[in-house]
C-alpha positions in Angstrom: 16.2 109.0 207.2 18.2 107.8 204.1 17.4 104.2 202.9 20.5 102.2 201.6 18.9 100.4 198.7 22.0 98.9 197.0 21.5 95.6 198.3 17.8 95.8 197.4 16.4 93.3 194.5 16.2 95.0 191.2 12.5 94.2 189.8 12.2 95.1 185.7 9.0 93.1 185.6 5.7 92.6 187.6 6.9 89.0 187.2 10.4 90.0 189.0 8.2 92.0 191.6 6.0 89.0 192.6 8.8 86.9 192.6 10.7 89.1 195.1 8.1 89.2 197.0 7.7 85.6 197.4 11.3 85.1 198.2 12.4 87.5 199.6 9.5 88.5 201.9 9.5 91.9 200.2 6.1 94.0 199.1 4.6 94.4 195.8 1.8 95.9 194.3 0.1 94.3 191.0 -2.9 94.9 189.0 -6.2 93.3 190.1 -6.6 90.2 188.3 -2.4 89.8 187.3 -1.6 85.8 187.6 0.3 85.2 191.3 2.8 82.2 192.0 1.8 79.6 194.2 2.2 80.8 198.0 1.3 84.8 197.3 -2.5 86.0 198.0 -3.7 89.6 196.8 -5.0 91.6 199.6 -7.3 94.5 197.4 -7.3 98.3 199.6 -10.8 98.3 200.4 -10.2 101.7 201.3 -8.7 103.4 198.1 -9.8 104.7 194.9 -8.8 102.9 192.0 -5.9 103.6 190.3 -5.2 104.9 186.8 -2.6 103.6 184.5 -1.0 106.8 181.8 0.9 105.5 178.8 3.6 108.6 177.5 6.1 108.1 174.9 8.2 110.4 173.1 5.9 111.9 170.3 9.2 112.0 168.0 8.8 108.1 168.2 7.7 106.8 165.6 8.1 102.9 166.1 5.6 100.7 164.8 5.8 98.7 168.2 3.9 101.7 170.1 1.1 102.8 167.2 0.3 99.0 168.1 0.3 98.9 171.6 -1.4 102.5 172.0 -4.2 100.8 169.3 -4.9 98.0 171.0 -4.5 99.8 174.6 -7.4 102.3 173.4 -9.6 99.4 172.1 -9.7 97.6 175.4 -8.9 99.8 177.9 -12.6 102.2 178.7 -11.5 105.6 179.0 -12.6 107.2 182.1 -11.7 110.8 181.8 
């Protein structure tokens, strides 16, 4: 069955997502530990594995923006595999 999304919110930030949520009664899924607005709770699966976050960019990029953020992402971030 085809879902007619055009009325849906648009979320471009987790910010926008929780914030949808809140008002709108929609769902959202954040990061463990990501600041909620008063009236949401975070419900943690019990039951899954955790997840893993990839970073891609186009390696023709060379923007000083992303040799930052990959630095810093890579100093505080443990790699797992």
């Amino acid at each position: 069955m085809a879902v007619d999304d055009r009325d849906a919110p648009v979320a471009r930030t987790i910010q926008e997502c929780l914030h949808s949520a809140l008002w709108n009664g929609t769902l959202a899924l954040a990061p463990l530990g990501q600041p909620l607005p008063s009236g949401l709770v975070q419900i943690p699966f019990a039951d899954r594995p955790p997840s893993y976050v990839v970073v891609a960019w186009n390696s023709a990029r060379t923007s000083p923006l992303i040799r930052s953020f990959t630095q810093v992402a890579g100093e505080v971030i443990p790699r797992c595999c």
